[in-house]
C-alpha positions in Angstrom: 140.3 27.4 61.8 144.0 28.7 61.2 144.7 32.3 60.7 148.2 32.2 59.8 150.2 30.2 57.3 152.2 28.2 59.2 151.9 26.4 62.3 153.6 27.0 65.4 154.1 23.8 67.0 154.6 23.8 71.0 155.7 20.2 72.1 154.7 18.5 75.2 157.8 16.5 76.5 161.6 16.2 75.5 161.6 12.4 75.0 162.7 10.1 71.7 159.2 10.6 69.9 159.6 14.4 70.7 162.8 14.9 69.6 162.1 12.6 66.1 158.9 15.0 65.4 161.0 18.6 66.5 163.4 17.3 64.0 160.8 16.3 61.4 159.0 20.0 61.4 162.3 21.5 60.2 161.7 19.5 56.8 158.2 20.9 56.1 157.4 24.2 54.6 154.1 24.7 56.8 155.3 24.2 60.1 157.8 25.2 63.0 159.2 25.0 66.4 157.6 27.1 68.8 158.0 26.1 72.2 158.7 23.1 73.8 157.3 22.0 77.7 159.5 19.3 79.8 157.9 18.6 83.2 161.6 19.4 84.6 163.8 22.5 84.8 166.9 21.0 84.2 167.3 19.4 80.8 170.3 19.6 79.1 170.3 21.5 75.5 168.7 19.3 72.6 169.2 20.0 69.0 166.3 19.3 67.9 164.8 21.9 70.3 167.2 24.7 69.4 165.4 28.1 68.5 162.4 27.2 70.4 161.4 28.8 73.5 161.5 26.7 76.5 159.2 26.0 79.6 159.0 24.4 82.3 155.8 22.9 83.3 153.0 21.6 80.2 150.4 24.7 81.7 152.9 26.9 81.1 153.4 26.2 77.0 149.4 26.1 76.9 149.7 30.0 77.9 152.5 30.9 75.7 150.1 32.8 72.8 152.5 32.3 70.3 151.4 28.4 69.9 148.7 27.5 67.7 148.5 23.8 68.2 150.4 21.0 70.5 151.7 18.3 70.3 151.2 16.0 72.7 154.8 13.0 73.3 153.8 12.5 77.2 153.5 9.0 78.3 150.0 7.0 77.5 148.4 7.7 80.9 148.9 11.7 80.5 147.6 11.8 76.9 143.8 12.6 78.0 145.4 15.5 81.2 147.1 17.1 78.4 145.2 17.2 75.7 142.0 18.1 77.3 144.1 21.1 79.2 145.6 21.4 75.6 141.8 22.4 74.1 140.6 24.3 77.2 143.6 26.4 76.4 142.4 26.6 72.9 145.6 25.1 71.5 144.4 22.8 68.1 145.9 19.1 69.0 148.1 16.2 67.7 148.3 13.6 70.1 150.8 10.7 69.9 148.7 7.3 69.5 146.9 6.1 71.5 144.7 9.1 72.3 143.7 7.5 75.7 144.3 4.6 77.7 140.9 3.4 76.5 137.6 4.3 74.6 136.4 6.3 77.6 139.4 8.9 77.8 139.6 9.2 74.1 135.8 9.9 74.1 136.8 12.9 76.8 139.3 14.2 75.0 137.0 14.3 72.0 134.4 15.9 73.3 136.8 18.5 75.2 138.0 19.4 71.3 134.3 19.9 70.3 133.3 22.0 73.3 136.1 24.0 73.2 136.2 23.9 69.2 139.8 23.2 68.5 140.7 20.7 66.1 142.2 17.5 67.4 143.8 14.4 65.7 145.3 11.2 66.5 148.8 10.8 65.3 148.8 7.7 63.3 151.6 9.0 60.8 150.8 5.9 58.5 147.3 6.9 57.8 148.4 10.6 56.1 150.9 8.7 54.0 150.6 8.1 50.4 151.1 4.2 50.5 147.7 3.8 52.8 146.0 6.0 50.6 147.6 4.1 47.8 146.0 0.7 49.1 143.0 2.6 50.1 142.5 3.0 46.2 143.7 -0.1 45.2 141.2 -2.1 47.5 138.2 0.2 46.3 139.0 -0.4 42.8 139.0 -4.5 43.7 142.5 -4.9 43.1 142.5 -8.4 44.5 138.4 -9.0 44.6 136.6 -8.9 47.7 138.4 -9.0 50.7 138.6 -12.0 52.9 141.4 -11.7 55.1 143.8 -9.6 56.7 147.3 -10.7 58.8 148.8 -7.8 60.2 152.3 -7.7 63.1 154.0 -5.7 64.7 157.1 -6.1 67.2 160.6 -5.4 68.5 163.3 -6.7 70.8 163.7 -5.6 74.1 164.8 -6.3 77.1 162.6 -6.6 79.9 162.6 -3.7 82.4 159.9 -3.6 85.0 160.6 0.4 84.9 160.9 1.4 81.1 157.0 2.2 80.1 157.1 -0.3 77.6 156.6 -2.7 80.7 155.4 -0.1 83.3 151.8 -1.0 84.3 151.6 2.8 85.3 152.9 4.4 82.6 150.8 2.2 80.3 152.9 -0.2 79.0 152.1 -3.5 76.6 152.0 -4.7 73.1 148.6 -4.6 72.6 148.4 -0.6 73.9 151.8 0.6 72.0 151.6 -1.8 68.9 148.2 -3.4 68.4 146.7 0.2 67.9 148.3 0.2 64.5 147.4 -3.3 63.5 143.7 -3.1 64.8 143.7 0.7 62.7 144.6 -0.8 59.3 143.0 -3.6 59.8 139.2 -1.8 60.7 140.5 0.6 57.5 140.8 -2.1 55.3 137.5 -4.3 56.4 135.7 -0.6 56.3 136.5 -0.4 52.6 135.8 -4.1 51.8 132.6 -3.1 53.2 131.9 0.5 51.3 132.7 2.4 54.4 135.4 4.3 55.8 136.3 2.1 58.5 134.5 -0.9 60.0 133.9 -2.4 63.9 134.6 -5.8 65.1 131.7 -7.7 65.9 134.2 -10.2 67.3 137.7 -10.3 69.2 139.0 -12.9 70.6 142.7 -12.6 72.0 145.1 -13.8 74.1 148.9 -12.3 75.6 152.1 -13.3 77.4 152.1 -11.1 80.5 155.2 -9.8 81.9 155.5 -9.5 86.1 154.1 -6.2 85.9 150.5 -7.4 84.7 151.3 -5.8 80.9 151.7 -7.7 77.5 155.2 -8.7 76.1 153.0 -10.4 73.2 149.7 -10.4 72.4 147.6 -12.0 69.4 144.1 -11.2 68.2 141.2 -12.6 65.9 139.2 -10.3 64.5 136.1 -10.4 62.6 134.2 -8.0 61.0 130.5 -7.6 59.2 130.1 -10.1 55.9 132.6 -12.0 57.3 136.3 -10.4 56.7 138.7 -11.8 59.0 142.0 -10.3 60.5 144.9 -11.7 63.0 146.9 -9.6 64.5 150.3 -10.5 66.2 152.8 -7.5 68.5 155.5 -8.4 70.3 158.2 -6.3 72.2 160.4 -8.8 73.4 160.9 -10.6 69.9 161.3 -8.7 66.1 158.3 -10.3 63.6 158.2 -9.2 60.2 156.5 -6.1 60.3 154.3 -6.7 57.5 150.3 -6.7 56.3 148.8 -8.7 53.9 145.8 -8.4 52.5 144.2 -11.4 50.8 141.3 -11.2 48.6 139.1 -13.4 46.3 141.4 -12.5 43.0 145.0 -12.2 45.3 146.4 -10.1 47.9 148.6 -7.4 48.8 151.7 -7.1 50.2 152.7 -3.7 52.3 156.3 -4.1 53.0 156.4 -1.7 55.7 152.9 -0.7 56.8 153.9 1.2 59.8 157.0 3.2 58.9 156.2 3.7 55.3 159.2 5.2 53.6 160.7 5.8 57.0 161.0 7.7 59.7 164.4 10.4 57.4 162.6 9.8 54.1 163.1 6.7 52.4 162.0 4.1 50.0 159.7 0.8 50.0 157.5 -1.1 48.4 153.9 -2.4 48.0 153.3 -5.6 46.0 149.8 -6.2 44.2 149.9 -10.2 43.3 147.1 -10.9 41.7 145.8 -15.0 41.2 145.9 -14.7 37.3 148.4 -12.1 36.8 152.0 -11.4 36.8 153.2 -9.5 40.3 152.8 -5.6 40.2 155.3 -3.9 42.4 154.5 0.0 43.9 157.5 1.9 44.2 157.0 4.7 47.2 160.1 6.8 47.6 160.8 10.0 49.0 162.9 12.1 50.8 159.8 13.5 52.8 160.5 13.1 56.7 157.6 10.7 58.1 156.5 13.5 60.7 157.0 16.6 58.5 154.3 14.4 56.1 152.3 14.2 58.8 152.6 17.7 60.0 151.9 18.9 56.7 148.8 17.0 56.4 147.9 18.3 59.8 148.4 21.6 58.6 146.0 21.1 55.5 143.2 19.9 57.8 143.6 22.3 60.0 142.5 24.7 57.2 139.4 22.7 55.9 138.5 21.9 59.7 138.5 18.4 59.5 140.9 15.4 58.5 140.8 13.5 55.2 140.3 10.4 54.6 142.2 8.1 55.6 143.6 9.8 58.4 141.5 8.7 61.2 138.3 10.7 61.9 137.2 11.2 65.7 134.5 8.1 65.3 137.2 6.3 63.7 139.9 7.2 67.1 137.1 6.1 69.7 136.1 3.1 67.7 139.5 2.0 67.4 140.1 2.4 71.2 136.7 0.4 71.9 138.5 -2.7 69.7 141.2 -2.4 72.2 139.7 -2.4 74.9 138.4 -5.4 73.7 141.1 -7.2 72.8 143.1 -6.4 76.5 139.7 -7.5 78.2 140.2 -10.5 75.5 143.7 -11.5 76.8 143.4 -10.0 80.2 145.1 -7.4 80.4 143.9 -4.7 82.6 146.0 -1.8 84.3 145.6 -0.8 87.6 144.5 2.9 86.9 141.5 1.1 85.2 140.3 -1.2 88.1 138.1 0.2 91.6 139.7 2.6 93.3 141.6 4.2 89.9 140.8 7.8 88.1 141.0 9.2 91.3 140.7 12.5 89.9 138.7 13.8 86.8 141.1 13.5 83.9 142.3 17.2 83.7 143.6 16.8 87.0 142.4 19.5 88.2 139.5 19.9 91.2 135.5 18.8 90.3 133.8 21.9 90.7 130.3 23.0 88.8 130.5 24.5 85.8 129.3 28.6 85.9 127.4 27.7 82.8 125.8 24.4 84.3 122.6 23.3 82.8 120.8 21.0 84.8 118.0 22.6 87.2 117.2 21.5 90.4 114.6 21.5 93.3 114.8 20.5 97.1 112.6 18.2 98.7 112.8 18.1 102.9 113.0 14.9 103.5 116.5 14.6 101.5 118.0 17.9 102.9 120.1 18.5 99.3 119.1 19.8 95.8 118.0 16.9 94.0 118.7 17.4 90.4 115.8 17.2 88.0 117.5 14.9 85.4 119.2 11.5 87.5 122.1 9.3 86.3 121.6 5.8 85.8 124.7 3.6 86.6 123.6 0.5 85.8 125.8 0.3 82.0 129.1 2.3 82.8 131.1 -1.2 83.6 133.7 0.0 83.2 135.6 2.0 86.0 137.0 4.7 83.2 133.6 4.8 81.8 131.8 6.2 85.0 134.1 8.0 85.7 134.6 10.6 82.9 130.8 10.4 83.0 130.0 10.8 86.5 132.6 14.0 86.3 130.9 15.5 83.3 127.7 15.0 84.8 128.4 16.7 88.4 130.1 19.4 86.5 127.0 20.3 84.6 124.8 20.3 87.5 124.1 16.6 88.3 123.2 15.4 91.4 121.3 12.3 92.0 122.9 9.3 91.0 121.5 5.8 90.7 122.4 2.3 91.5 121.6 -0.9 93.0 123.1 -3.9 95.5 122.3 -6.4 92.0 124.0 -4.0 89.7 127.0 -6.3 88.5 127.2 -8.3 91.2 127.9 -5.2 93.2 130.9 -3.5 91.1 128.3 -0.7 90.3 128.2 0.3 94.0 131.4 -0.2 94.3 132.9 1.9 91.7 130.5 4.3 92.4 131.4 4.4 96.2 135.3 5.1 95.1 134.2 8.0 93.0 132.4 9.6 95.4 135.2 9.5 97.7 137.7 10.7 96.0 136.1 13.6 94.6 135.1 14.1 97.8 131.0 15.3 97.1 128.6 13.3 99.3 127.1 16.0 100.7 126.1 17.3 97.3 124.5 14.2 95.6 121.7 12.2 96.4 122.6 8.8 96.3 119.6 5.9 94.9 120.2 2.8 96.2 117.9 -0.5 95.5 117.6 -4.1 97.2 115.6 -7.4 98.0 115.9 -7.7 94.0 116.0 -11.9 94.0 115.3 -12.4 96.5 112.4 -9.9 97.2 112.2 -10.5 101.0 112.1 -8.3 103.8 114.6 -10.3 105.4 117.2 -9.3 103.0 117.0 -5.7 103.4 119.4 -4.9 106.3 122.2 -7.2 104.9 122.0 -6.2 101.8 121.7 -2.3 102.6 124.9 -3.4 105.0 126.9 -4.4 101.9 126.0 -1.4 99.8 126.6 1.0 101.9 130.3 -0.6 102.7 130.5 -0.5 99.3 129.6 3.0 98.5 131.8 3.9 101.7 128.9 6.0 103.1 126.6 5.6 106.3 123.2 6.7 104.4 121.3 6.3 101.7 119.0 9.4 100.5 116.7 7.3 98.2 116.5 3.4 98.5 113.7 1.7 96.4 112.5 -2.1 96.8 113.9 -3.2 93.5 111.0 -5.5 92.7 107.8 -6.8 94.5 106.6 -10.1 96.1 103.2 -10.3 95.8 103.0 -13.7 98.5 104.6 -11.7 100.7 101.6 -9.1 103.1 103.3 -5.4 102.4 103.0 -4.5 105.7 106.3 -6.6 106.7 108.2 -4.4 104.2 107.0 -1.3 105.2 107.9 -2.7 108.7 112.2 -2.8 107.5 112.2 0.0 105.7 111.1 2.0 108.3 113.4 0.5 110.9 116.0 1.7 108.3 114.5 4.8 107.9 114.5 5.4 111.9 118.1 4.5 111.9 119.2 7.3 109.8 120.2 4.4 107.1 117.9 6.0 104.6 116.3 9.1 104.1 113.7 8.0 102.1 111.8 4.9 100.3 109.5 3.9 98.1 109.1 1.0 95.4 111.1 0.4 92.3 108.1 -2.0 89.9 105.7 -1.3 92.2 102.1 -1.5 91.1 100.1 2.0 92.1 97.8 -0.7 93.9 100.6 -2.2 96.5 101.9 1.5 97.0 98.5 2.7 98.0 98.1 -0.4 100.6 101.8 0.1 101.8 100.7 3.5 102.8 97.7 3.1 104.1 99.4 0.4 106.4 101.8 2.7 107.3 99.2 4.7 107.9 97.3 2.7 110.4 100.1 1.6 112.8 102.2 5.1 112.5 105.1 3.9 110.2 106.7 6.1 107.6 105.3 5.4 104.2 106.5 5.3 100.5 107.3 8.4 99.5 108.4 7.8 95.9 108.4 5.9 92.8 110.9 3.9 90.4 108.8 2.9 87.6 109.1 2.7 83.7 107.8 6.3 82.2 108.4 7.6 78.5 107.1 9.1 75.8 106.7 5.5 74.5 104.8 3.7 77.0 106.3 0.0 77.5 104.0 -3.1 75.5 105.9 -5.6 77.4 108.0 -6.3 80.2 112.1 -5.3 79.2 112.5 -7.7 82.0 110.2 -9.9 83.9 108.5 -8.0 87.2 109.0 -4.8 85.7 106.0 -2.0 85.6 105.5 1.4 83.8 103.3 4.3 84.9 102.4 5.7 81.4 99.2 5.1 81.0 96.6 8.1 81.8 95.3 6.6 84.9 98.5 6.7 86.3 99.2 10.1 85.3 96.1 11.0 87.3 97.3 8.9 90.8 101.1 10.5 90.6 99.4 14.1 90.5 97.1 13.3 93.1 99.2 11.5 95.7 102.0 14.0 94.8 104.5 11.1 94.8 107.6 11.7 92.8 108.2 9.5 89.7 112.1 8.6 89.2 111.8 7.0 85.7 113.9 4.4 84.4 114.3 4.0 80.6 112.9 7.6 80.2 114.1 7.9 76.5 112.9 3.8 76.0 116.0 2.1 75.6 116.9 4.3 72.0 113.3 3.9 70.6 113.7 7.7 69.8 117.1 7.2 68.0 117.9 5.2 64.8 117.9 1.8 66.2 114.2 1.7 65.8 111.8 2.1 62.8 109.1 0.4 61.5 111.0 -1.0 59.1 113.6 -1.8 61.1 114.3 -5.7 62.8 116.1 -5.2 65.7 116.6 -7.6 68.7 113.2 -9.3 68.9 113.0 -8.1 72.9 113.3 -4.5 72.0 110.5 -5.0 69.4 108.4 -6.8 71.9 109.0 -4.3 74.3 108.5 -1.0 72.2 106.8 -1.2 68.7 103.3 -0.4 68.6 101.3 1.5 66.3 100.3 3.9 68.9 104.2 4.5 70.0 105.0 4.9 66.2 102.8 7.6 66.1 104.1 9.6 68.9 107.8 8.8 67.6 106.4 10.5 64.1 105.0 13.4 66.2 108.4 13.9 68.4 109.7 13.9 64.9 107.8 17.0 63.9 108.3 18.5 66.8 112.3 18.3 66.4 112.9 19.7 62.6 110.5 22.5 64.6 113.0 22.8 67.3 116.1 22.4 65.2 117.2 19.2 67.7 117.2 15.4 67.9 114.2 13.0 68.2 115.7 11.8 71.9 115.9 15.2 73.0 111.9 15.8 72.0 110.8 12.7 74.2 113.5 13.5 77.3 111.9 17.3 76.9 108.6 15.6 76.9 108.7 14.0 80.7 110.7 16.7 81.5 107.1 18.9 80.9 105.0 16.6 82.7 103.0 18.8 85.8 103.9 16.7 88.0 107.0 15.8 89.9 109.3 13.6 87.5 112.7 12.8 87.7 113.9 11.3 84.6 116.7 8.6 84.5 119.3 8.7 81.8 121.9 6.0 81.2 124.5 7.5 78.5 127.7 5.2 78.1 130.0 8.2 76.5 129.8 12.2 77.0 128.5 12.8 73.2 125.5 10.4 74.6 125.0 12.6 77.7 125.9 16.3 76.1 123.4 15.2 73.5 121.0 14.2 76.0 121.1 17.3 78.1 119.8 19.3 74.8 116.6 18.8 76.2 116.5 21.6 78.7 116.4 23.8 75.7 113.5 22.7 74.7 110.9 24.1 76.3 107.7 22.7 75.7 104.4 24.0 76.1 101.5 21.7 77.4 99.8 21.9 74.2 102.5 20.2 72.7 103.0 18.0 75.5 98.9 16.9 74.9 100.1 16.3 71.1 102.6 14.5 71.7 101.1 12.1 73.5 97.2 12.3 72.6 98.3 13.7 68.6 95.3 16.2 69.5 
């Protein structure tokens, strides 16, 4: 990936981690000081600097051609601006930990690296040193037996100040953020390994912090635990000094890292790691060098560079986000949340730059009158991006690409859904371009919810109209007429465009029409139900309906109704969470294993070595090739899950296949 020898380092800020790492490069053989970037014109000369070309702005540094790769020491929050600008510009990456402010930033800065094809990499300095690699070996060999537990702190003194960004709410400040990223890393390296991996996930955390007046953590403690059972706790602190120290304990003894984070320090140094084993005499590890921490990080940067990827156990991109998803969990644990992350925050995408559409965006779409707007021909679901960071990188990716019909609902979290969603759209300033699906009467299903509920969403969304809204379920005491009644008061109104039934049997949506039909009323003019290459053996939930089956093939094509289809791909039944050998959750068994949806699943398998793709992106392409009007409904909770999923417009599938597929003649 690198043409020349050694790298030319441009560095994103002038502050104390800066300076340490400008200073650091001038002790390695494979790196130097390029450029350096302050946000300001007038900073006084810095040492550590000297020789290096400097200038003012970031955007400018990212032009300067004589920079192979950055390194990004801007505050937390900027992390994902730069570094995605950083690989746009095609400049390789070191950013300073963490990568984002959460999993959903450091899963767009990831996938900017991978579109734009530059190599990126956290910079945990303690993870390219020898000690970790050191204990790495010492716990696969079973030093100290099987691992059981692991105690892990980290913390310093000092004063509180509301404006430092140790304690800055906007500048990302708190324990758990700054601190608890290097506990929660060793700690899933060291389960990973107990476990024969390299790194493991938390299927627990439970946590709980000291806030500060600012709503960030002065101190913060975690319990972890991890598959067969390995436990950690974790303790930061930046108002009080702890020991500094991790201790792994084991079934024949434990380990001691005297200085876990630092290593042999920050100028070269010495320390040491202590192997006590229950039945044997103490074995003391001697590390000592006059290496600079950051030049041995640089240098190992350098290396992977070459190769194109990092070696283990420097932290791989899965490793980053996964760690990131642990503290997230931990700060939802002890309730700490920063203001950027609730309603109303990423008001811009995170390059912070304008959402436009992409010249090379994929997703097709058609116009239909009685919306007035191109309505994309894949939809978004919202109903599992929670959080606001989540739908927003998503949201951003998928508008860029094309997207334009986004769903949601009045029972979608109690309403956050429509809210969150109703500050995006604002402040990227796009209702005019999407289509907005909006459901209600979900419990209760009565027509004389509708208005008031229709009231609340659309103060929540912060529009006027609605382009789609479906009844999100059916009441079968209820005559249909009376809904057909609301809905077309609503639709009169100019509240919404147009309406249908979301689990509506084919049956009720006839008689709604022909009601509507007898006393002049607008009728439904589309459809919300279940629709897959897998066709649904039971209820996901209770109330809801699929139109799978051939005969209801047949009425969509003849009534010309469009089909907007939740759970298009079947909740991952086309991914490896299912297999016939495989015991997932009981409900999603229930819902999808049958012997006639095995079969298709080994068919779409067939069909994809064929293609050179994935198994989901065979049964998205397959409703995408349906003749009739379909409007599949995906519901990816990162950008790999939706970039992935939008390899299914390159499949192009002809209707013999499509037959096969479904009829395996």
């Amino acid at each position: 990936m690198l043409e020349t020898k050694t790298v030319r380092w441009g560095i994103l800020g002038t502050g104390t981690i800066a300076r340490q790492f400008a200073a650091s490069l001038r002790h390695g053989s494979s790196s130097q000081v390029s450029a350096v970037a302050s946000r300001s014109n007038s900073v006084e000369p810095i040492n550590e600097f000297a020789g290096a070309r400097f200038h003012v702005g970031y955007d400018a540094l990212l032009a300067d051609r004589n920079v192979d790769a950055v390194y990004v020491a801007t505050p937390h929050p900027t992390h994902a601006k730069w570094a995605i600008r950083a690989a746009q510009a095609g400049k390789h990456i070191l950013c300073e930990k963490p990568l984002g402010m959460n999993a959903a930033e450091a899963d767009a800065i990831i996938d900017a690296a991978r579109r734009h094809r530059v190599f990126l990499m956290e910079a945990f300095m303690y993870r390219t040193h020898e000690q970790t690699r050191k204990l790495a070996q010492l716990l696969q060999a079973g030093a100290i037996g099987d691992v059981r537990l692991i105690h892990a702190s980290f913390g310093f003194q000092k004063a509180f100040d509301p404006a430092a960004r140790h304690f800055a709410n906007d500048l990302g400040g708190g324990a758990i953020l700054d601190l608890g990223c290097y506990c929660t890393s060793l700690a899933r390296l060291v389960a990973g390994i107990a476990g024969g991996r390299p790194f493991a996930d938390p299927i627990e955390v439970h946590g709980a912090a000291r806030l500060t007046p600012t709503g960030v953590d002065e101190q913060a403690v975690a319990m972890l635990r991890f598959p067969n059972d390995v436990m950690a706790q974790l303790s930061v602190s930046m108002t009080f000094a702890q020991d500094n120290v991790a201790r792994i304990y084991g079934t024949k003894g434990r380990i001691e890292v005297a200085s876990p984070w630092l290593c042999t320090g920050r100028q070269g140094g010495k320390t040491i790691m202590t192997v006590r084993p229950t039945s044997e005499a103490p074995q003391e590890i001697v590390f000592e060098t006059e290496d600079w921490l950051y030049a041995i990080e640089a240098e190992a940067f350098a290396k992977y560079l070459i190769i194109g990827e990092p070696v283990w156990p420097a932290p791989s991109w899965a490793d980053t986000v996964s760690n990131m998803k642990a503290l997230d969990s931990w700060r939802k644990a002890a309730g700490v949340e920063y203001e950027s992350e609730k309603p109303g925050g990423y008001a811009a995408p995170l390059s912070g730059r304008p959402l436009t559409r992409l010249q090379s965006a994929k997703i097709p779409a058609v116009r239909t009158p009685d919306i007035g707007k191109p309505l994309a021909k894949i939809a978004l679901g919202c109903a599992d991006l929670l959080r606001v960071s989540d739908m927003a990188v998503v949201l951003d990716a998928y508008f860029e690409e094309g997207g334009t019909v986004i769903d949601t609902a009045h029972a979608y979290g109690y309403g956050r859904i429509d809210t969150m969603l109703g500050h995006w759209v604002k402040s990227r300033g796009v209702r005019e371009q999407i289509a907005i699906i909006g459901k209600g009467a979900h419990r209760p299903c009565r027509p004389d919810v509708i208005s008031q509920e229709l009231d609340e969403s659309l103060e929540r969304l912060k529009t006027d109209y609605l382009d789609i809204y479906f009844l999100h379920r059916d009441n079968l005491d209820i005559p249909v007429g009376e809904f057909v009644d609301v809905l077309d008061q609503e639709h009169r109104s100019g509240r919404i465009r147009m309406f249908g039934g979301s689990n509506w049997s084919l049956a009720r949506v006839d008689e709604a029409n022909d009601y509507a039909a007898r006393t002049k009323r607008k009728g439904f003019q589309a459809l919300s139900n279940q629709f897959s290459l897998a066709e649904m053996v039971e209820p996901v939930w209770t109330g809801c309906l699929s139109a799978s089956s051939d005969s209801d093939i047949a009425w969509l094509k003849q009534r010309n109704i469009p089909l907007f289809a939740w759970s298009s791909q079947a909740r991952g039944f086309f991914t490896d969470r299912a297999g016939r050998d495989k015991q997932v959750d009981p409900a999603f068994m229930r819902s999808w294993y049958s012997d006639q949806n095995f079969a298709r699943r080994d068919r779409a398998q067939q069909l994809a070595v064929k293609y050179k793709t994935t198994l989901s992106r065979v049964a998205l392409a397959y409703v995408l090739a349906q003749d009739f009007s379909i409007f599949p409904l995906i519901g990816p909770l990162t950008l790999r899950e939706f970039h992935d999923a939008l390899g299914a417009l390159d499949i192009r599938l002809t209707l013999a296949e499509v037959l096969w597929l479904r009829n395996g003649h």
